[in-house]
VMD Tcl script that draws the C-alpha trace (Angstrom):
set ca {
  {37.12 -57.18 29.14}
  {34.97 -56.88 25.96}
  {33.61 -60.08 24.38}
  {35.93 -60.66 21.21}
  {32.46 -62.33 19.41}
  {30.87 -58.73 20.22}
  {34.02 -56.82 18.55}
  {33.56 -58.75 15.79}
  {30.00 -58.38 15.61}
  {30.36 -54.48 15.75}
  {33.17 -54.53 12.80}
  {30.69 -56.59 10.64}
  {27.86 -53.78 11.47}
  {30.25 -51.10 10.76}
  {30.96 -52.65 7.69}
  {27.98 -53.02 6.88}
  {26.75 -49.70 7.18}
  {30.00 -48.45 5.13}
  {28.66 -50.67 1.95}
  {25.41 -49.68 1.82}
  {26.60 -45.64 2.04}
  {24.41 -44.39 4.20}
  {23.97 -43.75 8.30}
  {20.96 -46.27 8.78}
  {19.97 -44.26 11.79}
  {20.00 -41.16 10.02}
  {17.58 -42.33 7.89}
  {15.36 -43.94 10.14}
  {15.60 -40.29 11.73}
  {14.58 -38.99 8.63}
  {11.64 -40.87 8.17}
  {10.16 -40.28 11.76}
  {10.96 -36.56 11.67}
  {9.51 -36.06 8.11}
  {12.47 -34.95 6.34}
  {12.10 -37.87 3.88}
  {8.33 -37.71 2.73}
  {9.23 -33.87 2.46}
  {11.94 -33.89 0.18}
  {10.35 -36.49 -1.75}
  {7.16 -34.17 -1.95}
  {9.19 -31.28 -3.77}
  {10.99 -33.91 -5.49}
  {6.89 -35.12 -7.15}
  {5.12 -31.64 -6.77}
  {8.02 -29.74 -8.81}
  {10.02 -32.24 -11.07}
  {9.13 -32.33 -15.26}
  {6.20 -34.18 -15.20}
  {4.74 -33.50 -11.34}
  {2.84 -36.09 -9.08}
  {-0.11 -33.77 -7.81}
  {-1.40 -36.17 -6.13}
  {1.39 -38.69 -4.41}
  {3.50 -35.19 -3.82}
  {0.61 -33.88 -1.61}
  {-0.15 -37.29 0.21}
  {3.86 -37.06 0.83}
  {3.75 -33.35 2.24}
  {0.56 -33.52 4.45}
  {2.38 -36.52 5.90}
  {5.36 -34.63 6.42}
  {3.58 -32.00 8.43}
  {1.56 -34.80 10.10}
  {5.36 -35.70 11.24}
  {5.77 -32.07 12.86}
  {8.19 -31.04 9.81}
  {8.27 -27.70 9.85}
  {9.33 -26.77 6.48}
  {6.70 -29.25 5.32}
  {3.73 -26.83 7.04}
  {5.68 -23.67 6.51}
  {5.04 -25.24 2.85}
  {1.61 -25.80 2.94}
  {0.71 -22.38 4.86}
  {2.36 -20.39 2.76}
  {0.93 -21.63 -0.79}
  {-1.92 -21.11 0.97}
  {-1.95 -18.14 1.37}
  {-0.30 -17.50 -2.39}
  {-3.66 -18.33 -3.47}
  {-4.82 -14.37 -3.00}
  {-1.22 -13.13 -2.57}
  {0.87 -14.19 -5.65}
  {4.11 -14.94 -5.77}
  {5.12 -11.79 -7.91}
  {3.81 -9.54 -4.57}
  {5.95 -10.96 -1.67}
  {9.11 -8.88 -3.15}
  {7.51 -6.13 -3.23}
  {7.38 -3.07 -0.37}
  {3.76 -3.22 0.22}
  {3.60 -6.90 1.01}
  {2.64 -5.81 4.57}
  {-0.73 -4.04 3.14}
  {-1.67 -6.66 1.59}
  {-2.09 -9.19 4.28}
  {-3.68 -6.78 6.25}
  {-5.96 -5.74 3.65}
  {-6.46 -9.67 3.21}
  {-7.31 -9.60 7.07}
  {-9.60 -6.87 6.83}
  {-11.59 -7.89 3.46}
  {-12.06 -11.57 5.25}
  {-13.24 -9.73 8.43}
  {-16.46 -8.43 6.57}
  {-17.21 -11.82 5.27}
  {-17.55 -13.93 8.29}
  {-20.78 -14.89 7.15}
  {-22.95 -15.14 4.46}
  {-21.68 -17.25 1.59}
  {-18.06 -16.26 1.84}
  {-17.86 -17.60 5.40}
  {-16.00 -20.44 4.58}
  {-13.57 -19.25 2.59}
  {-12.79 -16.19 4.50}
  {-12.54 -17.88 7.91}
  {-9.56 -20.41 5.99}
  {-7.47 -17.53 4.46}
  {-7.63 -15.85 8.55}
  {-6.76 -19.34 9.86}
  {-3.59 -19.36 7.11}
  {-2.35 -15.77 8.38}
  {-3.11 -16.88 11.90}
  {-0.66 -19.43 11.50}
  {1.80 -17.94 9.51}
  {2.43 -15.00 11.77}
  {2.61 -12.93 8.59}
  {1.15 -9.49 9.65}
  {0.08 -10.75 12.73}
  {1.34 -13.06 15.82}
  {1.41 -16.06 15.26}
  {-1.28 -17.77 16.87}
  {-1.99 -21.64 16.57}
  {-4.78 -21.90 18.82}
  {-6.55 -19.16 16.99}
  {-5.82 -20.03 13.42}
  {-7.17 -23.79 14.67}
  {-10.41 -22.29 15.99}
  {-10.67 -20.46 12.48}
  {-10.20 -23.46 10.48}
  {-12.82 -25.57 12.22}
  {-15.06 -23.04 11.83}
  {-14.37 -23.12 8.17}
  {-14.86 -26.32 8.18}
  {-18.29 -25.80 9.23}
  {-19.25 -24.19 5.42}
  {-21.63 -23.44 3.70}
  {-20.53 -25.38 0.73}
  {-22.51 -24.33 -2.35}
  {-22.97 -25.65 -5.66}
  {-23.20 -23.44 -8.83}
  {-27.25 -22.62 -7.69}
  {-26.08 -21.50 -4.19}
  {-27.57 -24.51 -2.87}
  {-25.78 -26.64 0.14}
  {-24.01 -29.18 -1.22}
  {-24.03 -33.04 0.56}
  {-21.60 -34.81 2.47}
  {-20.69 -37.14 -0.63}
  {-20.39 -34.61 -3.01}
  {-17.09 -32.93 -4.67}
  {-16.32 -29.43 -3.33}
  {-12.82 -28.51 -3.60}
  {-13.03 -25.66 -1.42}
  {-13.90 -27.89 1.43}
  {-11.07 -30.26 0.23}
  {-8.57 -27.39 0.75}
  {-9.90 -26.56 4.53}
  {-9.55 -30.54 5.55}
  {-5.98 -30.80 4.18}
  {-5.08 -27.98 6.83}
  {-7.36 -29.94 9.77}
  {-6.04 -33.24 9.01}
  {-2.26 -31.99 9.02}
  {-3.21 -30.13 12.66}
  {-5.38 -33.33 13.52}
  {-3.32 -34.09 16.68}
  {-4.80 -30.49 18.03}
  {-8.20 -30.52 16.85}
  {-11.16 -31.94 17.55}
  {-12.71 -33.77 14.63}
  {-15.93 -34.71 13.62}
  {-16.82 -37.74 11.62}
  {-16.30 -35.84 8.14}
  {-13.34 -33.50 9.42}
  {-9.95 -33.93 7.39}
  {-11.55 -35.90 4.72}
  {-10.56 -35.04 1.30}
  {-10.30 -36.39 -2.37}
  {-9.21 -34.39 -5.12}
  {-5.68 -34.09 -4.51}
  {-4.50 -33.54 -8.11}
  {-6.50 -30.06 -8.52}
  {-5.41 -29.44 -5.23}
  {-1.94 -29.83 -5.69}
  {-1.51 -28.54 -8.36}
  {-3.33 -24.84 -7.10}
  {-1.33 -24.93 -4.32}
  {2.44 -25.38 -6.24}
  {1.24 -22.98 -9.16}
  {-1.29 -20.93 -7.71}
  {-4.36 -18.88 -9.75}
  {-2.59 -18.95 -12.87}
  {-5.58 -19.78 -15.37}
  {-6.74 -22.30 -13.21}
  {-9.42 -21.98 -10.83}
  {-10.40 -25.34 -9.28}
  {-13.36 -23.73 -7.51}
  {-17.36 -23.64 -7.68}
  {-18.47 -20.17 -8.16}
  {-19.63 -19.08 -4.85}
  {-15.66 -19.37 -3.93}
  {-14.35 -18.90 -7.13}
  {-15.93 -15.18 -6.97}
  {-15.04 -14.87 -3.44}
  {-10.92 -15.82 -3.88}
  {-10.96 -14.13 -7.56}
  {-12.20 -10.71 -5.85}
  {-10.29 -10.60 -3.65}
  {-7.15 -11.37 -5.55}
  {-8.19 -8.66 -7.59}
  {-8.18 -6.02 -4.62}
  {-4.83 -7.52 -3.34}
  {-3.55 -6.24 -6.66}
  {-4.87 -2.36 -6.45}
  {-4.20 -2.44 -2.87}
  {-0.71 -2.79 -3.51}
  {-0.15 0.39 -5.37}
  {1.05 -2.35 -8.49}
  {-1.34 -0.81 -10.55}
  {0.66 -2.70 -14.00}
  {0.54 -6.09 -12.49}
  {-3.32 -5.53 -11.43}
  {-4.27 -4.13 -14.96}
  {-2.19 -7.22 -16.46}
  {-4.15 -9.44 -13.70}
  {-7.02 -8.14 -14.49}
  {-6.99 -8.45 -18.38}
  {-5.70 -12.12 -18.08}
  {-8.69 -12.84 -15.71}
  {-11.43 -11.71 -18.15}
  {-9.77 -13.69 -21.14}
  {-9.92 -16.92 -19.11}
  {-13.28 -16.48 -17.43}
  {-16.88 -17.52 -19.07}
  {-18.82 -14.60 -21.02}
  {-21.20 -14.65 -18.12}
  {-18.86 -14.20 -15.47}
  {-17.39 -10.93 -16.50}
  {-19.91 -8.94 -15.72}
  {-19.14 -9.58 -12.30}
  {-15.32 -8.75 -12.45}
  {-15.26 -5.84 -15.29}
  {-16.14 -3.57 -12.71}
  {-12.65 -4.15 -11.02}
  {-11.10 -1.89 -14.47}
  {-13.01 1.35 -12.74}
  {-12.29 0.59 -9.74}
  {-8.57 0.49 -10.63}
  {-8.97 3.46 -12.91}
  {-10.19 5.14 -9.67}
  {-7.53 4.02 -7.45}
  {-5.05 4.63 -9.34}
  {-7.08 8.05 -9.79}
  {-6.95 8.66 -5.99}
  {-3.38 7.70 -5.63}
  {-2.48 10.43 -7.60}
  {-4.60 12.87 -5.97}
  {-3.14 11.77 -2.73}
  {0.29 12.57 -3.93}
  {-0.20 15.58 -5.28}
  {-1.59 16.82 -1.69}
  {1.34 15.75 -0.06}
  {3.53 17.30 -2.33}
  {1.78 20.52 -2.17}
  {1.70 19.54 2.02}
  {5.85 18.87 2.46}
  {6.39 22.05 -0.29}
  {4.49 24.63 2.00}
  {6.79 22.73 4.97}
  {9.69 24.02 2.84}
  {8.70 27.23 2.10}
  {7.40 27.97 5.65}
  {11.09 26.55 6.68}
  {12.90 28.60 3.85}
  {10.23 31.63 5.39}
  {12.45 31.10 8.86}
  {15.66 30.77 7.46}
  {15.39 33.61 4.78}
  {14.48 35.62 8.30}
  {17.78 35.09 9.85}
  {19.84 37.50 8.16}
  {18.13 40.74 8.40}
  {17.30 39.17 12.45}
  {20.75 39.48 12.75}
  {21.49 42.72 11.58}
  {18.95 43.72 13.36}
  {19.97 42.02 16.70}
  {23.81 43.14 15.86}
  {22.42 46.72 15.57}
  {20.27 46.94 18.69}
  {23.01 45.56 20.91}
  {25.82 47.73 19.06}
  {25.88 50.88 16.73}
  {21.64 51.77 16.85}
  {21.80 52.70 13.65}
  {18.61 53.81 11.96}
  {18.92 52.96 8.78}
  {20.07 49.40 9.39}
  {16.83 48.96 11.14}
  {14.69 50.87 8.30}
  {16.55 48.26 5.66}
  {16.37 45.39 7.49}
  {12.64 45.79 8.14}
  {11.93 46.63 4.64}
  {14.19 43.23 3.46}
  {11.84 41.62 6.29}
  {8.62 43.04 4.60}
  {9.84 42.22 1.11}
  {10.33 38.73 2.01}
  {7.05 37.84 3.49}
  {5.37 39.83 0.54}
  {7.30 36.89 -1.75}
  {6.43 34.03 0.83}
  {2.72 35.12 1.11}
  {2.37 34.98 -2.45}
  {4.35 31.80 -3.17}
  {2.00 29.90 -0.11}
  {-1.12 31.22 -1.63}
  {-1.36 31.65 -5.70}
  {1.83 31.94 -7.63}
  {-0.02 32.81 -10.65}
  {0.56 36.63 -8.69}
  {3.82 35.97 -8.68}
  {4.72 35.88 -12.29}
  {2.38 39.10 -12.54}
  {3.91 40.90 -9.76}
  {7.65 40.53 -11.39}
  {6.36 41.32 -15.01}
  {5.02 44.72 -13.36}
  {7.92 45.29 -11.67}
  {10.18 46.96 -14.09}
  {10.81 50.12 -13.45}
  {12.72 51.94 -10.36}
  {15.68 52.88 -8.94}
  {17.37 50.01 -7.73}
  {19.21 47.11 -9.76}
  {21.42 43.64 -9.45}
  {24.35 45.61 -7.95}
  {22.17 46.88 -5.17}
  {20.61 44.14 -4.33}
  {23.81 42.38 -4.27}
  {24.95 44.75 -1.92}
  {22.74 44.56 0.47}
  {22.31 40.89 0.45}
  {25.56 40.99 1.04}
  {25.83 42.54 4.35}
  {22.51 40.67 5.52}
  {24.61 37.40 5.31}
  {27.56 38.74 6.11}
  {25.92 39.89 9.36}
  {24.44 36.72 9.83}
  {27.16 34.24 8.99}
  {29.19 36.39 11.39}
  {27.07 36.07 14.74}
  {27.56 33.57 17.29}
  {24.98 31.64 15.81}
  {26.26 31.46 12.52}
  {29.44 30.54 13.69}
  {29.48 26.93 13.00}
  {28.20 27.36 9.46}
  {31.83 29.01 8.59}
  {34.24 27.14 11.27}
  {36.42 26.05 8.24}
  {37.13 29.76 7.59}
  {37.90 30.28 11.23}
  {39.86 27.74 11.13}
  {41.92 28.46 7.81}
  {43.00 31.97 8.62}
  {44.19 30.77 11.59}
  {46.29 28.60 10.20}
  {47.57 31.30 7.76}
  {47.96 34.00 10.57}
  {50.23 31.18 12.32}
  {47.64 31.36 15.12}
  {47.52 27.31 15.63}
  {49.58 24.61 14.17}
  {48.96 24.55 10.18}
  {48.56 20.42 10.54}
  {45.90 20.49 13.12}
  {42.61 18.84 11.86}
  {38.78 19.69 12.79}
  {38.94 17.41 15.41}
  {41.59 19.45 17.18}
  {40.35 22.79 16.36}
  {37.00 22.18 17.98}
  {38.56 20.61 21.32}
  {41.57 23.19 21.48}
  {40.87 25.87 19.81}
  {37.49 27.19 20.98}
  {38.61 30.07 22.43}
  {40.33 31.50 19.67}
  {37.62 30.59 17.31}
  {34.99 32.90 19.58}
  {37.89 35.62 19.45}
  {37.77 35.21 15.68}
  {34.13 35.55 15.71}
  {33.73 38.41 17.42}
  {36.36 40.65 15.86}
  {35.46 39.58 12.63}
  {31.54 40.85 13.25}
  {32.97 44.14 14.41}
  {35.28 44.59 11.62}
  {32.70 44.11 8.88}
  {29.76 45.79 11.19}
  {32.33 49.09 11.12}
  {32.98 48.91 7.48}
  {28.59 49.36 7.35}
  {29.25 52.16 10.00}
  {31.34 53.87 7.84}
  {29.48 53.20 4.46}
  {32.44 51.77 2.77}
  {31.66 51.17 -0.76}
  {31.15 47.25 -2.27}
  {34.74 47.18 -3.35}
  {36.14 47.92 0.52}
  {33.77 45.04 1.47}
  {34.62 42.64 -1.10}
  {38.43 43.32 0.06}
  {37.44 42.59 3.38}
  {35.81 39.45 1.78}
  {39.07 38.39 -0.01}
  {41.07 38.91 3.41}
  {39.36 36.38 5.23}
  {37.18 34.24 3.48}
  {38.05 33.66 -0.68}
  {37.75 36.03 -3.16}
  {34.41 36.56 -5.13}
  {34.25 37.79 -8.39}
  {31.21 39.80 -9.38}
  {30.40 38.90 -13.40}
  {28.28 40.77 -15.48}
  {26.11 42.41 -12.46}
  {27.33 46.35 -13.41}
  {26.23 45.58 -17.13}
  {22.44 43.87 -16.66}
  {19.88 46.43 -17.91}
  {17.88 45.31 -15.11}
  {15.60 47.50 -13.00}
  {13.17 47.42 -10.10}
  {11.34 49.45 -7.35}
  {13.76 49.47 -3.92}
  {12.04 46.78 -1.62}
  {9.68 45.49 -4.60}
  {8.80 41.75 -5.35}
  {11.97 41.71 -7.74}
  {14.39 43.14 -5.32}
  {12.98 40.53 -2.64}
  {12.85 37.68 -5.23}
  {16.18 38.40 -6.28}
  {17.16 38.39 -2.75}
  {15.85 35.00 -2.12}
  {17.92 33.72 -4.74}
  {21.55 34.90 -3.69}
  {20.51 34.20 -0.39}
  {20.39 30.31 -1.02}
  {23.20 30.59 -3.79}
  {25.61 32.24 -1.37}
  {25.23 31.35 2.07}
  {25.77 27.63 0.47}
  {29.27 29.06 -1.23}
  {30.32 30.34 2.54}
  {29.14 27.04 3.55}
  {31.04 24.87 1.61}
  {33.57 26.60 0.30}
  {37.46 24.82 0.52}
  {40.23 25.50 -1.34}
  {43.91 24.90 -0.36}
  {45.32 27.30 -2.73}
  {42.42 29.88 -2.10}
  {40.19 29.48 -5.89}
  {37.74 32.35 -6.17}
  {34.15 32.37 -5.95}
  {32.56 33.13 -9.00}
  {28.98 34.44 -8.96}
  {27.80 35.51 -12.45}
  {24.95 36.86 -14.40}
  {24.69 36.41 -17.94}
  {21.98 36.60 -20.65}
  {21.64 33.10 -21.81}
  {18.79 31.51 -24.49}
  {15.79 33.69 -22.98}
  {16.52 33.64 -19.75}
  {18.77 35.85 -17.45}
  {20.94 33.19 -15.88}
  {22.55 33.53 -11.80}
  {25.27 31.24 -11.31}
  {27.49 30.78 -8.77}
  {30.99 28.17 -8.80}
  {32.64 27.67 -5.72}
  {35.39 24.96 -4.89}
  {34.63 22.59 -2.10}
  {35.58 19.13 -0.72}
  {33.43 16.10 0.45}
  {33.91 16.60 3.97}
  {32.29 19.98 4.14}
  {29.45 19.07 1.64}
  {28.80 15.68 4.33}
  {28.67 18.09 7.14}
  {25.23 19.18 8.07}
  {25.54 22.98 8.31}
  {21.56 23.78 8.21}
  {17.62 21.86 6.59}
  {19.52 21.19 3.37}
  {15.99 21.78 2.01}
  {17.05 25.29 0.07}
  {18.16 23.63 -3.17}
  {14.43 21.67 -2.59}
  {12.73 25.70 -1.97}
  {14.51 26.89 -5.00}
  {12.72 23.83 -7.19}
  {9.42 24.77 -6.26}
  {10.17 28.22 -6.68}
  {11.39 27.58 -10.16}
  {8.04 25.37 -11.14}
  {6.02 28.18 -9.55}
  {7.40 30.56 -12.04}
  {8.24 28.94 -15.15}
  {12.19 29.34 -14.04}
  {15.28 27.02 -14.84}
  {16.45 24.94 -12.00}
  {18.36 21.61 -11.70}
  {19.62 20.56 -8.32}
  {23.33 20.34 -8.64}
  {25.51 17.52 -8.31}
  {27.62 18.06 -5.30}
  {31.28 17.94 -6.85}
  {34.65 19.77 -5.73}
  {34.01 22.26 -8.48}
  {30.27 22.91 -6.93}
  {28.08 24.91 -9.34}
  {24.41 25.99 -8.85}
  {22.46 28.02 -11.65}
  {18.27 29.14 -11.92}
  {17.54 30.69 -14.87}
  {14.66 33.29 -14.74}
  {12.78 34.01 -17.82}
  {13.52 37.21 -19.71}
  {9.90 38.48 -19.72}
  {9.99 38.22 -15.81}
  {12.45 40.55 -15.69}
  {13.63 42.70 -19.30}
  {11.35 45.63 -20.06}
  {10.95 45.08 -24.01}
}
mol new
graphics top color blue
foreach p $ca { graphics top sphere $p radius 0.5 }
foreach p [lrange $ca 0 end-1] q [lrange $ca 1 end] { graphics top cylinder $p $q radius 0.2 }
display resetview
C-alpha cells in the first residue's frame, strides 16, 4: 500500500512544478544537451543590439555539449566566410566548394597553409561536396593549428600576440576538444567580438584579418564569385572590395576585373561551341530523317513496281538534300549565294509540292511510318464502321492491330498505284481528302517562283514542307474533319510558307519522332537571314518561315 505522507509529497511536487510553468526536467535536459546555451546564442548573436562576444562563449559551449545544430552553426558560417550567403541558392553551389577544395589544395604550404588547411577541415566536416569525415577534418584543423601566423611584415608572430586567424582555428579545436589532442596553446582564443561578429555577418566590409590571410580568404572569395558563372554578383563583389580596401592593397586585387572580363570572355566562347556542337547534332539528325522519305520510296519501289523513274527522282531528292546539308554543316554564307543564283529553270512551288508529296506520302505509309499516323488508322476505321466508334487508343492498339496492318498495307498500295498510273495532284489530293483531312493548296499555282529541277531551291524548299507537313500528318485531329491549310503568300519582303492544321493535346504529348525539326528549322532560318518562330503548340497549330524575297524573286 503506498505511504499516504509520499502521496502527499508527490501532489505538493506536482504542484509545484504546475506554478512555476515549466517541466523542471526538461530543462535540466536542456541544459546538459545544449539546447539552452544554443538558443540563447541566436537569441545574443542576432537580436538588435548583438552580444558578439557572450553569444559565441554560449554557442562553442553548446557544441562542447554535442548540440548539433550548435556545430552545424559554427561549420557552416565557417565556411560562409569564402562562400556567401547570396551563393548557397544558387545552381552552382556544388562548384564552388569544390573549387574551394581545389584552390586550398595548392596552398598547403607556404604562407596560406594555415588558412587553407581550416577552410578543408570546415568542408571535411560539413560533408558539403564531400563525405563527411570527422577524423579527417580533425587532422586538418590541428594541422592548421600548427600556422604560420604572420604579422603585416610576414614575420611569425608569438604565442602572446593577437592573430585572429589563429583565434578562428582554436574555436573549432576547442569545440572538438574531447577528440583531439591538444597542446598547451591549442583552443586558446581571445577576440571573440571580431570573431563573432565575422562569423554571423560574414565579409561584408569587414575583414578582421592580418594581411597574409586577409589576401589569402579575400582571393579566394573573389574566385568563388567567377567560378560560379555569377558574373553580376562578382563584378558587384569586386567593386565593393576595392572601395573598402587601402590604396595599397588594390593593386593586388584589381587584377581580379581581367580576370573576370576573361572568364566571362571564355564562358561565352564555350557556349557558342556548344551551340554550334548540339546544332550540327541537329542537322546531322534532320540529315537522317530528311533521308527517310525518298528511302522509302525507294525501298517501296524495289520490293514492288521497279519503276525507273521513282528511283532516278528519289536519288536526285537524295542528292539534292545532302548538297543543302553539306553546305549548311560547312559555310552557310554558300547558302544564301547558291539560292540567289538559283532563279531560273523549269521547275516551281507546285512541283516541288508534288513531289514532296509522294516522298511523305510513301513514307508515312510504310510499316515504319505507321505509328506516326495511327490516329488516322484509327479514325477511318471508325467512319468505315470497321471497330466500335467509342473505342479509345488504348483499345485500338491491344485489339485492333490486325486491322491497323491491313489498313497500312492497302493504303501504301492504293497511293503507290495512283504514282503507277501518274495521276495528276488533284487525284492525289482526293485520295488525301478520303483518308486523311483535306489540304488546301493557297497561292502555290500563282508564285512567280522558279528554279533548276533538283537545284539548291528545289531541295531547300523541300526541306521546308518536309518538316511543315509530316508534323500536320502527325498531329493532325479534328472531330468534324477541319482542313489543312498550307499557304504561300507574299508578305512584307519575304515569301511566307504557312501551314494551319487542327490538333489536340494528346497527339501533340505523344512522341511521334526527335521533336528537334522545329529546332533544325531555327538554325536554318539564322543561317539564312529567314523568319522563324517556334510555334506555340495550340489546337489551332500554325507554323510559318518566312524566306527573304531576294533569296528567291528574280527582280
Amino acid at each position: 500500500m503506498e505511504n499516504p505522507k509520499d502521496s502527499s509529497n508527490k501532489s505538493k511536487s506536482s504542484e509545484s512544478t504546475e506554478l512555476i510553468g515549466f517541466d523542471i526536467d526538461e530543462f535540466e535536459k536542456s541544459i546538459n544537451n545544449g539546447d539552452f546555451d544554443y538558443d540563447l546564442a541566436i537569441n545574443e548573436l542576432f537580436c538588435e543590439k548583438p552580444d558578439y562576444e557572450s553569444g559565441m562563449e554560449r554557442m562553442v559551449a553548446a557544441a562542447k555539449k554535442g548540440n548539433q545544430a550548435a556545430l552545424n552553426w559554427l561549420v557552416s558560417a565557417g565556411i560562409r566566410i569564402v562562400i556567401p550567403e547570396v551563393l548557397w541558392n544558387r545552381k552552382n553551389i556544388q562548384r564552388c566548394i569544390s573549387y574551394v577544395l581545389t584552390f586550398c589544395r595548392e596552398y598547403d604550404a607556404g604562407p596560406h597553409a594555415a588558412m587553407a588547411r581550416f577552410f578543408r577541415g570546415l568542408i571535411c566536416l560539413s560533408g558539403q561536396g564531400v563525405a563527411k569525415n570527422e577524423e579527417l577534418a580533425i587532422h586538418f584543423l590541428k594541422q592548421a593549428s600548427e600556422g604560420p601566423f604572420l604579422d603585416e611584415l610576414g614575420n611569425n608572430i608569438g604565442i602572446s600576440d593577437e592573430h585572429n586567424g589563429r583565434d578562428l582555428i582554436n574555436i573549432y579545436l576547442d569545440v572538438l576538444s574531447e577528440k583531439v589532442a591538444t597542446d598547451d596553446n591549442d583552443g586558446e582564443y581571445w577576440n571573440l567580438n571580431d570573431l563573432g561578429r565575422l562569423l554571423c555577418n560574414g565579409l561584408n566590409e569587414y575583414w578582421p584579418f592580418l594581411f597574409i590571410d586577409k589576401y589569402f580568404i579575400l582571393s579566394l572569395r573573389l574566385n568563388v564569385f567567377i567560378k560560379s558563372g555569377e558574373y553580376s554578383l562578382a563584378e558587384e563583389n569586386i567593386d565593393s572590395l576595392l572601395k573598402n580596401i587601402r590604396d595599397y592593397e588594390k593593386i593586388l586585387f584589381e587584377p581580379f576585373r581581367d580576370l573576370l572580363f576573361q572568364q566571362v570572355k571564355l564562358d561565352k566562347a564555350n557556349q557558342d561551341l556548344k551551340a554550334k556542337e548540339s546544332e550540327l547534332e541537329e542537322t546531322m539528325a534532320m540529315f537522317a530523317h530528311k533521308f527517310r522519305s525518298p528511302l522509302d520510296a525507294i525501298i517501296y519501289n524495289t520490293t514492288h513496281d521497279n519503276q525507273p523513274g521513282l528511283y532516278t527522282e528519289a536519288a536526285q531528292t537524295m542528292r539534292g538534300l545532302l548538297d543543302v546539308f553539306s553546305i549548311i554543316s560547312t559555310d552557310e554564307t554558300v547558302l544564301k549565294t547558291r539560292l540567289q543564283q538559283d532563279k531560273q529553270g523549269t521547275c516551281n512551288l507546285m512541283a516541288v509540292f508534288g513531289t514532296t508529296l509522294d516522298m511523305i506520302m510513301l513514307h508515312l505509309l510504310s510499316v515504319s511510318g505507321s505509328e506516326k499516323i495511327q490516329q488516322h488508322y484509327m479514325t477511318y476505321a471508325k467512319a468505315q464502321g470497321l471497330c466500335d466508334a467509342g473505342i479509345g487508343r488504348k483499345s485500338w492498339d491491344e485489339d485492333f492491330f490486325e486491322l491497323e496492318r491491313k489498313l497500312q498495307g492497302d493504303w501504301e498500295q492504293t497511293y503507290a498505284r495512283l504514282l503507277t498510273e501518274s495521276a495528276d495532284l488533284d487525284a492525289r489530293l482526293h485520295w488525301l481528302e478520303q483518308h486523311f483531312f483535306k489540304l488546301e493548296l493557297i497561292g502555290f499555282d500563282s508564285a512567280d517562283i522558279h528554279f533548276k529541277e533538283h537545284g539548291i531551291t528545289a531541295s531547300f524548299l523541300t526541306i521546308l514542307l518536309n518538316e511543315v507537313m509530316v508534323n500536320a500528318f502527325k498531329y493532325y485531329s479534328s472531330e468534324d474533319k477541319q482542313p489543312v491549310a498550307l499557304e504561300w503568300v507574299e508578305q512584307d519582303g519575304y515569301q511566307v510558307l504557312s501551314c494551319r492544321n487542327p490538333s489536340i493535346q494528346d497527339e501533340r504529348t505523344m512522341i511521334k519522332g526527335s521533336r528537334k525539326g522545329h529546332t533544325f528549322l531555327s538554325a536554318l532560318a539564322r543561317k539564312t537571314e529567314c523568319q522563324f518562330n517556334k510555334p506555340i503548340p495550340a489546337d489551332n497549330f500554325v507554323v510559318e518561315f518566312g524566306i527573304p524575297n531576294e533569296l528567291l524573286l528574280n527582280k
